[in-house]
FINUKE-128168 format. One line per 8 residues: number of its first residue (from 1); their letters; for each residue x, y, z of N, C-alpha, C. Coordinates in steps of 0.1 Angstrom, whole numbers, plus 5000, padded with zeros to 4 digits. Layout:
N
NUM = A = X Y Z X Y Z X Y Z; ...
***
This chain:
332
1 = XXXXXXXX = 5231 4467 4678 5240 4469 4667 5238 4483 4660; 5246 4488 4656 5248 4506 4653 5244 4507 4640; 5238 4511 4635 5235 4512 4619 5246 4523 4615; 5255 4523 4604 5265 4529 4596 5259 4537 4581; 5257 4552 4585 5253 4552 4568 5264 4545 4552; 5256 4547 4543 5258 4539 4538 5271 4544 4528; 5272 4562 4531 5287 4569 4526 5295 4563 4530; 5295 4565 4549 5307 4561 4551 5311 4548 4546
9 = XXXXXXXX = 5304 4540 4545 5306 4519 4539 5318 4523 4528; 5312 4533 4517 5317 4535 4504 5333 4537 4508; 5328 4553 4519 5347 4557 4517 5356 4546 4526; 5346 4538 4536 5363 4533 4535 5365 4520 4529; 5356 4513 4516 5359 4507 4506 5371 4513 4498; 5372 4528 4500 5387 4530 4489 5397 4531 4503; 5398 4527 4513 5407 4529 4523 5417 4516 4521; 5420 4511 4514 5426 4497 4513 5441 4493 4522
17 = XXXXXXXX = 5450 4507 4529 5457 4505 4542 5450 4501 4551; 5435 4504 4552 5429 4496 4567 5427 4485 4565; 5429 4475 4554 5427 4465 4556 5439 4457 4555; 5445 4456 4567 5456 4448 4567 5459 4441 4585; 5451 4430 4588 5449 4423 4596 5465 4418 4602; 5471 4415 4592 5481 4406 4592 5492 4411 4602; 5493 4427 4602 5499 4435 4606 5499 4438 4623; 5487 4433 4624 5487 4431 4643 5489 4417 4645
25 = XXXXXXXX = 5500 4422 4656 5507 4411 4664 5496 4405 4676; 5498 4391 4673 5486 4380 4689 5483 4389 4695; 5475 4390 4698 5473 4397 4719 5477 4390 4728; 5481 4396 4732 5491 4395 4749 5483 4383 4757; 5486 4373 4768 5479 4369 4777 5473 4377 4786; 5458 4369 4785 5449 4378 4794 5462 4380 4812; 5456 4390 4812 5463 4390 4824 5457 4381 4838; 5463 4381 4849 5459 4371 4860 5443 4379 4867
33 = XXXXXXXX = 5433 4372 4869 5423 4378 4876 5431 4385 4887; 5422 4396 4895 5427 4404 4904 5437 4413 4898; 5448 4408 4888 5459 4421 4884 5455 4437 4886; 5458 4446 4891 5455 4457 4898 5460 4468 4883; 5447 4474 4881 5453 4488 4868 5456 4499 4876; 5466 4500 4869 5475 4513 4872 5483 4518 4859; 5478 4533 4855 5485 4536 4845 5496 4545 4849; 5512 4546 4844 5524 4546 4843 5521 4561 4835
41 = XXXXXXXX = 5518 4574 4843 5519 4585 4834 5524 4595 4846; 5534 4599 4840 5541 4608 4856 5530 4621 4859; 5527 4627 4849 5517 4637 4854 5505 4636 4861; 5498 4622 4857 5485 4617 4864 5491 4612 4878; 5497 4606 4879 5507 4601 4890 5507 4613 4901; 5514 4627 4893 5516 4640 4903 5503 4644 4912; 5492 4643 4895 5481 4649 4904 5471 4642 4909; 5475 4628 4912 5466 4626 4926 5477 4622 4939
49 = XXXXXXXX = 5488 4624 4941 5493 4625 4946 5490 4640 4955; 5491 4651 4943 5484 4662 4951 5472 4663 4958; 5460 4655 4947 5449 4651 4955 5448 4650 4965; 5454 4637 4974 5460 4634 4983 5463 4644 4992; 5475 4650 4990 5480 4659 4997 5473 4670 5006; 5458 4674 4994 5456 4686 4993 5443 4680 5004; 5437 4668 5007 5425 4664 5013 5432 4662 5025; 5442 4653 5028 5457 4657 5047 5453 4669 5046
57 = XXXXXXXX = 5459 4679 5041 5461 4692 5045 5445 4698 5053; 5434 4697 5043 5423 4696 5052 5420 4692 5060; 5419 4677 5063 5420 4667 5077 5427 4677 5089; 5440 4683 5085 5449 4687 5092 5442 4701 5100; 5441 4711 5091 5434 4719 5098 5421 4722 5103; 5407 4707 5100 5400 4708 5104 5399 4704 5122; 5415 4696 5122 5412 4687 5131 5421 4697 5142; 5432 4700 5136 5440 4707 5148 5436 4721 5153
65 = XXXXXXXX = 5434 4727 5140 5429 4741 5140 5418 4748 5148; 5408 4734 5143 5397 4740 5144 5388 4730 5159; 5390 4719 5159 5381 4713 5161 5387 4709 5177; 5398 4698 5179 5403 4699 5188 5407 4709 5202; 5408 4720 5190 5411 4735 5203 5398 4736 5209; 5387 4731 5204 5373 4738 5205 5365 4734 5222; 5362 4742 5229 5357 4737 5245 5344 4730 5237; 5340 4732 5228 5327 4724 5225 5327 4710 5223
73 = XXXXXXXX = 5328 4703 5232 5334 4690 5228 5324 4684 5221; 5308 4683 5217 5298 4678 5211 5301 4685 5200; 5303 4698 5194 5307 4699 5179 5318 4696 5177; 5328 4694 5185 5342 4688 5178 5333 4673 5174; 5329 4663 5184 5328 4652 5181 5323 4652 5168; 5310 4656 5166 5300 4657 5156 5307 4659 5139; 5312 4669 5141 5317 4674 5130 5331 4669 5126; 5333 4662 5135 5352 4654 5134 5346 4643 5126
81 = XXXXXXXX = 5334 4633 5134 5333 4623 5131 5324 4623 5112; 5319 4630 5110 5313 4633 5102 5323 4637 5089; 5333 4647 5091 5344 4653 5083 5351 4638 5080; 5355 4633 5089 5365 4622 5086 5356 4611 5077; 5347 4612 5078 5341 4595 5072 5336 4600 5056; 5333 4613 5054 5336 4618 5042 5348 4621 5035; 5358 4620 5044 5372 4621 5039 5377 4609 5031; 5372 4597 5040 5377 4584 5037 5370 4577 5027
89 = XXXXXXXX = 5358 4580 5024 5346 4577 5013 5354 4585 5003; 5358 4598 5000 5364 4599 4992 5374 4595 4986; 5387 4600 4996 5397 4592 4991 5397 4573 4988; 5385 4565 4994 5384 4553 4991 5379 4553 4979; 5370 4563 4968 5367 4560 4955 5375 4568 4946; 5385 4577 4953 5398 4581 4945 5404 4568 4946; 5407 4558 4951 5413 4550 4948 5407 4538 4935; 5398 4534 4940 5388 4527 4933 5385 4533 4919
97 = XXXXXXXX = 5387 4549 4914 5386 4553 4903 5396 4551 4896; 5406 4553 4903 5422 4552 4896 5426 4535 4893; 5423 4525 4906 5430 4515 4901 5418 4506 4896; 5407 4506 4891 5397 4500 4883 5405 4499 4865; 5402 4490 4863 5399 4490 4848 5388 4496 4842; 5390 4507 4835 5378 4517 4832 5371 4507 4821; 5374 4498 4819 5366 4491 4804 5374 4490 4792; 5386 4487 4792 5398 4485 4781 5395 4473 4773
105 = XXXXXXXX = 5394 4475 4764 5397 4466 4748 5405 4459 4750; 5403 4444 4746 5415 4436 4747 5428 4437 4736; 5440 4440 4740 5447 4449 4732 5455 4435 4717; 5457 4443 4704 5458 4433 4695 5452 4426 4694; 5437 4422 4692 5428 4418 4690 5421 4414 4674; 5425 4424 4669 5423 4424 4655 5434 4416 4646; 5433 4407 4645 5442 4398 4637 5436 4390 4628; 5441 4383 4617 5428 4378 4606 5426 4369 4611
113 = XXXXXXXX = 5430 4361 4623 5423 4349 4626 5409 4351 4633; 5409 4364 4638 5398 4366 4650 5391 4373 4641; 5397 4381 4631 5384 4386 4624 5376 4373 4614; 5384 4365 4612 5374 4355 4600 5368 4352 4611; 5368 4348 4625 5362 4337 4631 5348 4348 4635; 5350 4361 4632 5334 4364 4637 5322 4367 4625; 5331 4358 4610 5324 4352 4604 5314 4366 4594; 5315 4375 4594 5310 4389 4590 5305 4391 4579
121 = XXXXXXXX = 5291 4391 4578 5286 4388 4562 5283 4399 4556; 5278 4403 4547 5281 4413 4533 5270 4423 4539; 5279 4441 4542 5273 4449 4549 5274 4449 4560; 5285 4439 4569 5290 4443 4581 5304 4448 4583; 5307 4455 4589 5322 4461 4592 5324 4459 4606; 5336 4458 4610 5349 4460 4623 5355 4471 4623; 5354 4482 4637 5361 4491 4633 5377 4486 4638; 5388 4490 4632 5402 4488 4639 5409 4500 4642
129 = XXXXXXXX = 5412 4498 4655 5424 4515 4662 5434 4508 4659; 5442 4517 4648 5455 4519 4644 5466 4516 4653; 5463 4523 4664 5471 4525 4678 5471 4514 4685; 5463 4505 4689 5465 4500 4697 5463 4481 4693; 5460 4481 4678 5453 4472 4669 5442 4467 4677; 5432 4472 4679 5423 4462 4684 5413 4466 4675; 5401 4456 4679 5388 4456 4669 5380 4463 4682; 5371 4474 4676 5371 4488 4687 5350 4481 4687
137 = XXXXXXXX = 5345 4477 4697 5332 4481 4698 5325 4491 4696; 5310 4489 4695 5304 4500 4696 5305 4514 4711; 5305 4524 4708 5315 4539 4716 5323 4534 4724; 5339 4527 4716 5348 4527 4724 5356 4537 4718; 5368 4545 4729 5377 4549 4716 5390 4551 4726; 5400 4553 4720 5412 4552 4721 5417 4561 4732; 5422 4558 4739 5427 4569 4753 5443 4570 4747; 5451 4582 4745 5466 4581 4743 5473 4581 4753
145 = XXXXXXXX = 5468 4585 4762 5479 4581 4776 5470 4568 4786; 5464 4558 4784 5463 4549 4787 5465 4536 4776; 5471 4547 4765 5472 4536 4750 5466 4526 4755; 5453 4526 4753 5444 4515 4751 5427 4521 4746; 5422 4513 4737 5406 4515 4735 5395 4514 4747; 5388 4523 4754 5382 4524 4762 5368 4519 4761; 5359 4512 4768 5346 4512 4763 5336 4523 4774; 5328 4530 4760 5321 4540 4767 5327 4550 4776
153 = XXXXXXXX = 5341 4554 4770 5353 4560 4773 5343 4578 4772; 5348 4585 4785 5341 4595 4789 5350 4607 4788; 5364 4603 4796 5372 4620 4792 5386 4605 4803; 5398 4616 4800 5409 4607 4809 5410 4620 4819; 5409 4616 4830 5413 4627 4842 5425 4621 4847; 5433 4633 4849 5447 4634 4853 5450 4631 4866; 5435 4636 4873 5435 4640 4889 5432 4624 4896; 5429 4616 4889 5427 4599 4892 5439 4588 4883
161 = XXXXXXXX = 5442 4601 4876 5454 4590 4867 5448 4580 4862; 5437 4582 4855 5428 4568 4850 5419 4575 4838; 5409 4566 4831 5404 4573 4817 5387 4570 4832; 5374 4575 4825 5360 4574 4833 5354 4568 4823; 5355 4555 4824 5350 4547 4814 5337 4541 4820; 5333 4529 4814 5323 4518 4819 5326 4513 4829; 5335 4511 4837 5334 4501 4849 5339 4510 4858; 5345 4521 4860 5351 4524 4868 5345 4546 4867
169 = XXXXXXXX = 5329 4544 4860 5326 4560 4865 5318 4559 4872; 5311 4549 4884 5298 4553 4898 5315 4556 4904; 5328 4552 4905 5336 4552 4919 5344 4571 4913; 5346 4575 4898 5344 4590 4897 5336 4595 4905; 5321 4594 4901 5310 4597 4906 5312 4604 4919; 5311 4588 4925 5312 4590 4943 5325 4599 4943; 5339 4605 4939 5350 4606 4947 5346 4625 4939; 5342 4633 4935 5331 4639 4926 5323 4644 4941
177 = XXXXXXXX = 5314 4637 4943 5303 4640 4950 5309 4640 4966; 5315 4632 4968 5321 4630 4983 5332 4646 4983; 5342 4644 4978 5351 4660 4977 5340 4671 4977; 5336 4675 4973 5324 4685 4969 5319 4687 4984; 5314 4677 4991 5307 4675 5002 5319 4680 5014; 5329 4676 5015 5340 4679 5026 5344 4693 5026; 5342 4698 5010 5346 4712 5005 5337 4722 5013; 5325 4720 5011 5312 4724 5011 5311 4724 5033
185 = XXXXXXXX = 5314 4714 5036 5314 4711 5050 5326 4720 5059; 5338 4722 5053 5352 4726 5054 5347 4740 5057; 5341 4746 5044 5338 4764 5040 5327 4765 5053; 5318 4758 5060 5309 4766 5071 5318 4762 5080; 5324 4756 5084 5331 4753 5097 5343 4767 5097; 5349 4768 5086 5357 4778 5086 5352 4794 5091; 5340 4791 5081 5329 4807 5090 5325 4804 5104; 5321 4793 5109 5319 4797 5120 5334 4798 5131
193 = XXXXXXXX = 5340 4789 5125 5355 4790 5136 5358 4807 5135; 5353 4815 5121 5359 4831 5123 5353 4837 5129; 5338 4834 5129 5328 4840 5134 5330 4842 5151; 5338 4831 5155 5338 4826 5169 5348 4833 5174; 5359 4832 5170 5371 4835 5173 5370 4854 5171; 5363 4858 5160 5361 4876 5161 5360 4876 5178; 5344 4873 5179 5335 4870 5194 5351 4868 5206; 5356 4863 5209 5368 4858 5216 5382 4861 5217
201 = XXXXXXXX = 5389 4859 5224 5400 4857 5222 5406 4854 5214; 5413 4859 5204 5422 4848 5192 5431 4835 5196; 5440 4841 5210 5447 4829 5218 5439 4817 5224; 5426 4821 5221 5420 4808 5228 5413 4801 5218; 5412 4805 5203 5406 4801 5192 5417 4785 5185; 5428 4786 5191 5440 4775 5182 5448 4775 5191; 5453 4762 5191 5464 4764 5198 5479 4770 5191; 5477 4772 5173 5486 4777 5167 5487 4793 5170
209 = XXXXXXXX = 5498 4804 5166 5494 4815 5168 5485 4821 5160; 5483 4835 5164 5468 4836 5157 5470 4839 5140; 5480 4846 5138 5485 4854 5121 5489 4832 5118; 5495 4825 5121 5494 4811 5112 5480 4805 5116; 5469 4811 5124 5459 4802 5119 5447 4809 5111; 5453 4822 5110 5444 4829 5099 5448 4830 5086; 5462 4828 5085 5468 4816 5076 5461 4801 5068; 5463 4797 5080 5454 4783 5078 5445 4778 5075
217 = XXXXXXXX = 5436 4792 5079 5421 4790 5072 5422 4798 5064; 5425 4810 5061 5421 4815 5048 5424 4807 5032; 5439 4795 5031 5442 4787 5027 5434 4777 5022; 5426 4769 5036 5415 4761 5038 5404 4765 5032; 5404 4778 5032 5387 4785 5026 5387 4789 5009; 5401 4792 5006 5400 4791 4988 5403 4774 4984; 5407 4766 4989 5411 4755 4986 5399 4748 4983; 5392 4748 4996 5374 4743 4999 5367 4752 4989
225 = XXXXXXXX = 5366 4763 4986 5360 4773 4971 5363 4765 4959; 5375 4762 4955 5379 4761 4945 5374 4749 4939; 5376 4737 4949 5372 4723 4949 5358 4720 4946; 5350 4728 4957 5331 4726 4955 5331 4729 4942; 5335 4740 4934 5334 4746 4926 5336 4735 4913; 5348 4730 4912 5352 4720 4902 5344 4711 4902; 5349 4702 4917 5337 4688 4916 5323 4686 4918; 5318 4701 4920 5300 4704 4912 5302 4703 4900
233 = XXXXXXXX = 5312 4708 4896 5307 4706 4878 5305 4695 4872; 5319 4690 4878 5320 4681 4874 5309 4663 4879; 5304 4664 4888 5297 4655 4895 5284 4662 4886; 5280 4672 4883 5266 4673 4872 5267 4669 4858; 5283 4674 4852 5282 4666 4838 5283 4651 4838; 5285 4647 4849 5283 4630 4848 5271 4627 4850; 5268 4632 4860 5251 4624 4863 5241 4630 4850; 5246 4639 4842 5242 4642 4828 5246 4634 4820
241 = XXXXXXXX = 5253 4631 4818 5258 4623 4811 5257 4609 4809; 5250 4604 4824 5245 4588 4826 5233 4591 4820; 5226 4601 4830 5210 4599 4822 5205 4606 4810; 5215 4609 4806 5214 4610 4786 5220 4598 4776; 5223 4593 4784 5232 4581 4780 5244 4585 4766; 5249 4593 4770 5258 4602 4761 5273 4604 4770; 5283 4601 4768 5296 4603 4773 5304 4616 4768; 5311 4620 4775 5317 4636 4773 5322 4638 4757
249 = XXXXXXXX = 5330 4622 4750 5338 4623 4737 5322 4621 4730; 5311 4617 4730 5302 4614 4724 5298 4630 4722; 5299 4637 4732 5290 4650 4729 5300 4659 4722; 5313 4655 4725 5319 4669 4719 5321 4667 4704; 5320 4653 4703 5324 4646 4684 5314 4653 4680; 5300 4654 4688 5286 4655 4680 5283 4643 4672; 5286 4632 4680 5285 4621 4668 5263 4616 4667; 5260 4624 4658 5243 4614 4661 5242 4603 4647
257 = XXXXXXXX = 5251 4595 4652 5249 4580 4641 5235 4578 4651; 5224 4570 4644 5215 4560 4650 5213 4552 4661; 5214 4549 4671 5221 4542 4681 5202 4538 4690; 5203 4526 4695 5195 4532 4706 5201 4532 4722; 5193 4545 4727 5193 4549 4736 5185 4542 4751; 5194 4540 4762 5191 4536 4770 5183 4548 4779; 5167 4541 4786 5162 4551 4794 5174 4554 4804; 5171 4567 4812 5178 4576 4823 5181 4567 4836
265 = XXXXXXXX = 5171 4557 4836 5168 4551 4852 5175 4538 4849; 5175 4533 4836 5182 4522 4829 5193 4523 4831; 5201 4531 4830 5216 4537 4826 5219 4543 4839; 5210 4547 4848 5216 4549 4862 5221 4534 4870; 5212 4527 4868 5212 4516 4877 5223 4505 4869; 5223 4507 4854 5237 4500 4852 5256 4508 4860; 5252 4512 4861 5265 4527 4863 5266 4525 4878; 5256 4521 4883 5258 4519 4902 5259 4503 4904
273 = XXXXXXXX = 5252 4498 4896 5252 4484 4900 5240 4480 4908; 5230 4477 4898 5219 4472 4903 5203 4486 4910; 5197 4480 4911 5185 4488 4919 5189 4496 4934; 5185 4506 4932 5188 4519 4944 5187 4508 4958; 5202 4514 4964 5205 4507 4977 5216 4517 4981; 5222 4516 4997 5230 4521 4997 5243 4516 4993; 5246 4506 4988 5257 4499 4977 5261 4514 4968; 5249 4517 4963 5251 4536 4950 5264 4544 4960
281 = XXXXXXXX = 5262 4546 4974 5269 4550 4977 5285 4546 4983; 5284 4536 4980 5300 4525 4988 5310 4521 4979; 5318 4531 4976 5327 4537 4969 5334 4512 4972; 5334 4506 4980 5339 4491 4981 5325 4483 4977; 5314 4484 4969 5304 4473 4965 5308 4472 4952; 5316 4468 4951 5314 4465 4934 5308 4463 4928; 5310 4466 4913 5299 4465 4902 5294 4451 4898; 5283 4451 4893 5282 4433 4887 5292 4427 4876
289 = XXXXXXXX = 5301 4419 4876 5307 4416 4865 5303 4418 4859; 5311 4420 4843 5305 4430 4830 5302 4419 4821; 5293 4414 4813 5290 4402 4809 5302 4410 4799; 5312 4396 4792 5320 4394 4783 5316 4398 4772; 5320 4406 4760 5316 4407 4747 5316 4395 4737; 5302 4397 4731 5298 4388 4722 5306 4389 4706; 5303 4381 4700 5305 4379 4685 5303 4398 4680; 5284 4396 4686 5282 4406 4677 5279 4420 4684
297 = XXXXXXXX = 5288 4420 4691 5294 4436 4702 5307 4441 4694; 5308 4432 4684 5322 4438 4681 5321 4444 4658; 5309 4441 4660 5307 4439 4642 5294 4451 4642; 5294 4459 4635 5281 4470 4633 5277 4472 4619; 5264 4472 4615 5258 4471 4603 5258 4482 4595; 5262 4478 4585 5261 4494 4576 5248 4494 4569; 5241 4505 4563 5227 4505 4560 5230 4503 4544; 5217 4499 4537 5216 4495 4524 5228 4501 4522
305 = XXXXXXXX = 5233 4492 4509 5240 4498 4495 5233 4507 4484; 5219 4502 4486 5212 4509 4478 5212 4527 4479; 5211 4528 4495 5210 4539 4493 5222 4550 4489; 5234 4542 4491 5243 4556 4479 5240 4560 4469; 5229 4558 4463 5228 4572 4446 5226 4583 4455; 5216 4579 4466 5219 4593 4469 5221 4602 4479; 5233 4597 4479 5242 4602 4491 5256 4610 4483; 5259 4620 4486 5272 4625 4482 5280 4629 4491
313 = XXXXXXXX = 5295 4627 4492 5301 4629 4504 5310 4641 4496; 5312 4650 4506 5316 4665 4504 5331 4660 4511; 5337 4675 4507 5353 4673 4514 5354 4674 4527; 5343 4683 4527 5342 4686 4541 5341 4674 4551; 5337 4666 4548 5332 4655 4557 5346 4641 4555; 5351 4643 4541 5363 4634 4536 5374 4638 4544; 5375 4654 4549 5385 4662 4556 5385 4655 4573; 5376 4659 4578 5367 4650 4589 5370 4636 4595
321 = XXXXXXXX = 5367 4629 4585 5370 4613 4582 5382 4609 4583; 5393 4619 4583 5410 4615 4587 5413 4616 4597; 5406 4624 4607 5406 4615 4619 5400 4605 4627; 5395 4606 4618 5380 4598 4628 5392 4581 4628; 5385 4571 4639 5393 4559 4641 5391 4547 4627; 5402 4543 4624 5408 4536 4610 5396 4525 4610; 5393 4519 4601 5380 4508 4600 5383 4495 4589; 5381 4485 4593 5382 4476 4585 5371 4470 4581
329 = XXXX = 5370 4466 4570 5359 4461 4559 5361 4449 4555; 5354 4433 4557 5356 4419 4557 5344 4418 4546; 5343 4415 4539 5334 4408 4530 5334 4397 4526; 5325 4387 4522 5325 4377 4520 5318 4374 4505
***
């Protein structure tokens, strides 16, 4: 449970619009087990569609280009069979990243029946998102193009059409590390196909002509540049970000409330599911079901009353506080 200093308790005692329960409608029926997430955002939609696109197009010219023309029939095999099974491991946790439930809040949640029932004694608060009325856990927060509260909500990528939340960032991870890998595999195959082809004949290098397959790879070789480039980065600020146990909106808020911190090896093995196996890498092992939120996953303690004499809250921080997510205060 998160300890709350004892300012903020004060300011949102004069917030008296957050406290109005009444105003979120039931929550919806749980949906059917299995129901498949998919978020409805035409731009996320575009870009993994291009994703898609843009990993064929590689397949395409690894295979036609380069590998099949090739009299070396032991490096076509090698390097075909190798390219392709990293292709599919990717695109299989591009899918798994996109149609997972990253860890969504059960939406309309916060209503005065569910808040009396978790019973909240003097010095406890519920935070409430405005947007989506729900009663928000500890580091969940609000995605606006998945309109919904995220738990341990990381960043929303466009390129999976999905937010990298709690359930659904080892299948980021893997689709991150696998791209990277095909990128990285794609760019030597390309040097040596040039390398070879200087050495030779051009007409015997493809069976395309020679100006479309120097086309083809040069295409192939900023594409493969551009990609290693991205999903290194991005495959390091995550695996940073597991074993700091800190999420991308956690670092950029700067938020250091009190919290404890989960060890590095702790917070790996929750994020893969279980103790190091090759499951870490199999974009289809699913995670262990996520034990259900309790009573007191959803209620965080604020620290003494006492200590406001001496605490003073500046504008600066009252300025601040207007965005920050809306919070409800139950006393008894």
């Amino acid at each position: 449970m998160m300890l709350i200093p004892a300012h903020h308790f004060r300011d949102i005692e004069r917030k008296p619009e957050y406290l109005q329960p009444e105003k979120c409608v039931p929550p919806p029926h749980p949906s059917p087990v299995g129901t498949m997430w998919f978020i409805r955002d035409g731009c996320g939609i575009a870009c993994a569609v291009v994703t898609w696109f843009l990993v064929l197009y590689a397949e395409f010219v690894v295979l036609f280009v380069m590998l099949i023309p090739s009299r070396d029939y032991v490096y076509s095999i090698i390097n075909g069979i190798m390219f392709n099974l990293l292709a599919f491991l990717a695109l299989a946790s591009h899918c798994r990243a996109m149609l997972t439930d990253p860890g969504a809040v059960p939406k309309g949640n916060a209503t005065k029946e569910f808040i009396e029932s978790l019973q909240l004694k003097p010095g406890q608060v519920v935070y409430k998102c405005p947007k989506c009325c729900s009663i928000k856990p500890d580091r969940a927060h609000h995605c606006s193009v998945c309109k919904r509260c995220i738990r341990k909500m990381d960043h929303h990528c466009p390129w999976v059409n999905n937010c990298v939340g709690e359930n659904n960032q080892k299948y980021f991870v893997l689709f991150t590390m696998y791209i990277a890998l095909i990128s990285l595999h794609a760019l030597i195959m390309v040097g040596f196909h040039f390398l070879h082809c200087f050495e030779e004949d051009w007409t015997k290098c493809s069976s395309f002509s020679p100006p479309t397959t120097v086309i083809l790879l040069i295409l192939l070789c900023f594409e493969g540049l551009l990609f290693l480039i991205f999903t290194s980065v991005m495959f390091g600020t995550q695996v940073h970000s597991i074993c700091t146990d800190e999420t991308g909106i956690e670092r950029l808020k700067r938020k250091h409330q009190p919290r404890e911190r989960t060890s590095s090896w702790k917070s790996v093995k929750e994020t893969f599911g279980g103790d190091f196996s090759l499951n870490w890498f199999n974009p289809f092992s699913g995670l262990r079901h996520p034990k259900p939120l309790s009573d007191s996953d959803w209620v965080r303690q604020v620290a003494s009353l006492s200590d406001t004499e001496n605490t003073e809250t500046t504008e600066e921080h009252s300025e601040q506080r207007k965005d920050e997510d809306s919070v409800e205060v139950i006393d008894e």
